[in-house]
C-alpha positions in Angstrom: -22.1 33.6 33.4 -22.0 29.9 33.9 -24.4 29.5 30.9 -21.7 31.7 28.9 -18.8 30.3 29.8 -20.9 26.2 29.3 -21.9 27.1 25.5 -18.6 28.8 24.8 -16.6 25.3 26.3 -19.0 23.9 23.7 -18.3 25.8 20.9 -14.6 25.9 21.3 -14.7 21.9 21.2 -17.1 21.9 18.1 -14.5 24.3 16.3 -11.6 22.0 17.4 -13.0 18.7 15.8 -14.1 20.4 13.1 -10.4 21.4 12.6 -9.5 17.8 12.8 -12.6 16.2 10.5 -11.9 16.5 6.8 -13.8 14.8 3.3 -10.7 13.2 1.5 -11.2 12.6 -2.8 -10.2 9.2 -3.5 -7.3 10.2 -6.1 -7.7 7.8 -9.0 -4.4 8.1 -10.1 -2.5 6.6 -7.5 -5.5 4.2 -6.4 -6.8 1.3 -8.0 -9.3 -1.2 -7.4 -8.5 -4.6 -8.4 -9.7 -8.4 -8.0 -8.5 -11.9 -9.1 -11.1 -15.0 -9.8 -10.0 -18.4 -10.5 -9.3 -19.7 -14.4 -9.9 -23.1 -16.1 -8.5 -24.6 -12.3 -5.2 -23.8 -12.6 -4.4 -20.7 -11.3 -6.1 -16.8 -10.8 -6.9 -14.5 -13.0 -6.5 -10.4 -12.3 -8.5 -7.6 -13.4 -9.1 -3.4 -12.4 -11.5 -1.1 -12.9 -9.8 1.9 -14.1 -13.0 4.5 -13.4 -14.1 5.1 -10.4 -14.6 8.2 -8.0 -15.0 8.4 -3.9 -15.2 10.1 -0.5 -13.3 9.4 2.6 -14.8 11.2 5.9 -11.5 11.1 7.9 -10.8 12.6 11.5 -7.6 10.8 12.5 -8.5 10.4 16.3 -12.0 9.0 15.5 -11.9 6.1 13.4 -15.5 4.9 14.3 -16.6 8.2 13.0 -15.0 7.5 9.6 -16.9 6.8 6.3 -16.3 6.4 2.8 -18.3 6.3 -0.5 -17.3 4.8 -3.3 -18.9 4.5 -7.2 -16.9 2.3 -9.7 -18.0 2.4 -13.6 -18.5 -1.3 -14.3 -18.0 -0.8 -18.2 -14.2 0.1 -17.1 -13.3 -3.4 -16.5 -9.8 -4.4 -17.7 -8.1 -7.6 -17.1 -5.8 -7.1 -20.1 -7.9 -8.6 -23.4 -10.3 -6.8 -25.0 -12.3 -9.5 -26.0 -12.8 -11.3 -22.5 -13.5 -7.6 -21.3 -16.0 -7.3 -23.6 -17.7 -11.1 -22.5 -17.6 -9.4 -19.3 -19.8 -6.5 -19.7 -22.2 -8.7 -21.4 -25.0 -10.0 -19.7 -23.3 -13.1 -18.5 -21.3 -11.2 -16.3 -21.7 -7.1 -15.0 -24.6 -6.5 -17.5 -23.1 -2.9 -17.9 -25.9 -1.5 -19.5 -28.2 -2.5 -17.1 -26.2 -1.8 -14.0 -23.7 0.9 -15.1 -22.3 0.8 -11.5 -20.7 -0.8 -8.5 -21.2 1.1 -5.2 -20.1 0.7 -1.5 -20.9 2.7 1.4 -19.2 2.1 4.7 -21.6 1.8 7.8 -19.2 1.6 10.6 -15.1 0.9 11.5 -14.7 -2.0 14.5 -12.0 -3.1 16.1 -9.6 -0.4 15.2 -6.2 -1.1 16.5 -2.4 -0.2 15.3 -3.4 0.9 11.8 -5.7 -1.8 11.5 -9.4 -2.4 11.7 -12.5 -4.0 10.1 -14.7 -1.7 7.3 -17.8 -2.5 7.4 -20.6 -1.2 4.6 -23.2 -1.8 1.9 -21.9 -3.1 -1.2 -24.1 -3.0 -4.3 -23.1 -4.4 -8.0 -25.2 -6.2 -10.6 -28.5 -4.4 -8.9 -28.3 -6.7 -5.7 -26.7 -4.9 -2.4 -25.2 -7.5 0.3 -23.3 -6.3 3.7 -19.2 -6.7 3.2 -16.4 -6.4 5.8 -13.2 -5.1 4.1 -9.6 -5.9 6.3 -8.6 -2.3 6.3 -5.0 -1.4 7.0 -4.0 2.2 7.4 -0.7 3.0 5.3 0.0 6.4 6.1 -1.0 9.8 6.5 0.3 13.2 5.5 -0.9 16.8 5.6 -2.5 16.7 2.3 -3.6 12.9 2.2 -4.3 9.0 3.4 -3.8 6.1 2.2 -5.5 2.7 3.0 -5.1 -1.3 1.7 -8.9 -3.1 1.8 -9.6 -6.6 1.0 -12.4 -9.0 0.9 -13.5 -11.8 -1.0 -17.2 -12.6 -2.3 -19.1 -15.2 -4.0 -19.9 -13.6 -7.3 -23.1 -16.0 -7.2 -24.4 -14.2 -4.3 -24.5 -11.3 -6.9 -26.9 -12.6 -9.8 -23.2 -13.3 -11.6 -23.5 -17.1 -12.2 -22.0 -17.3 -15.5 -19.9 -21.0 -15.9 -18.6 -23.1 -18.5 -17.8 -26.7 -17.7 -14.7 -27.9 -18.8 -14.3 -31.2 -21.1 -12.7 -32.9 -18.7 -14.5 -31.8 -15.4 -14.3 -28.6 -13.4 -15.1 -25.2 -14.1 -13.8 -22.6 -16.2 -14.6 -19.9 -13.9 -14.5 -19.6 -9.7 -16.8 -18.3 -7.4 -15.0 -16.6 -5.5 -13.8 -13.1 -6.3 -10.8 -11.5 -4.5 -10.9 -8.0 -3.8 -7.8 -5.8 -2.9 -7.9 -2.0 -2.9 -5.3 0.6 -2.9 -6.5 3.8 -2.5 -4.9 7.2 -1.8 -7.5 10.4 -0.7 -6.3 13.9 -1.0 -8.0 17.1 0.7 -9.4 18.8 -1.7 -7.5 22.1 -2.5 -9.2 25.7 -1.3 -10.9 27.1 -3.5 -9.0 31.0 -4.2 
């Protein structure tokens, strides 16, 4: 009886945080994944990728069981002029046609605490895969969905991406470092009928 009753405790508490896990799709819609670099030394330039699709593991009690995949197509790059974009895709920069895609995979969430916490993961883009921490902040949470702020910042050369132009009068046309802000949104998928 005491065996019964031990494996049926068991079960009951499998059930109930399988009831609270869920696999969230990053909506691309309302999301978008965004960065600004430095220009000519005067001020910052912004850009987005516009394609991109993802996974958020999600139990709201369990933050360090949380994970999230993510895969960004690097020919979507738009900072607003087609002929930069283009310079961009080139092998200078992404080398899209070479490395069609940017990818991170979480590995762990650390000091979670009121909404806020440290992402930690495997970031790969331009064929070269470096650990990140993202500042993750928690924005809210409904029935059908989450939604999450993530920044970091990285030195494109740490990537392969060393592209520069030196300017007439000294300086550099281009920064170093990259700014990354995220905005994302992940729905539960609907059941399927």
């Amino acid at each position: 009886m005491k065996n019964t009753t031990t494996w049926l405790a068991a079960v009951l508490t499998l059930t109930a945080w399988t009831a609270q896990a869920a696999t969230y799709e990053i909506d691309a819609v309302h999301s978008e994944v965004g960065f600004k670099i430095r220009h000519m030394m005067l001020g910052k330039t912004s850009g987005k990728f516009t394609g991109f699709t993802g996974t958020v593991e999600y139990d709201a009690k369990k933050p360090q069981s949380w994970a999230t995949k993510a895969v960004i197509d690097a020919s979507t790059i738009n900072t607003n002029n087609e002929k930069r974009d283009g310079h961009l895709k080139s092998p200078d920069f992404f080398d899209v046609a070479k490395y069609p895609t940017i990818e991170f995979a979480s590995t762990k969430v650390v000091g979670w605490k009121d909404g806020k916490g440290k992402l930690q993961g495997k970031f790969t883009m331009h064929g070269v895969t470096k650990d990140v921490t993202l500042e993750l902040e928690q924005n809210g949470e409904t029935e059908k969905g989450i939604g999450f702020t993530a920044k970091t910042r990285l030195d494109r050369r740490d990537y392969g991406i060393v592209y520069n132009k030196v300017l007439d009068k000294g300086g550099v046309a281009l920064g170093t470092d990259v700014e990354i802000v995220l905005e994302i949104e992940a729905l539960k998928p609907e059941p399927k009928k």
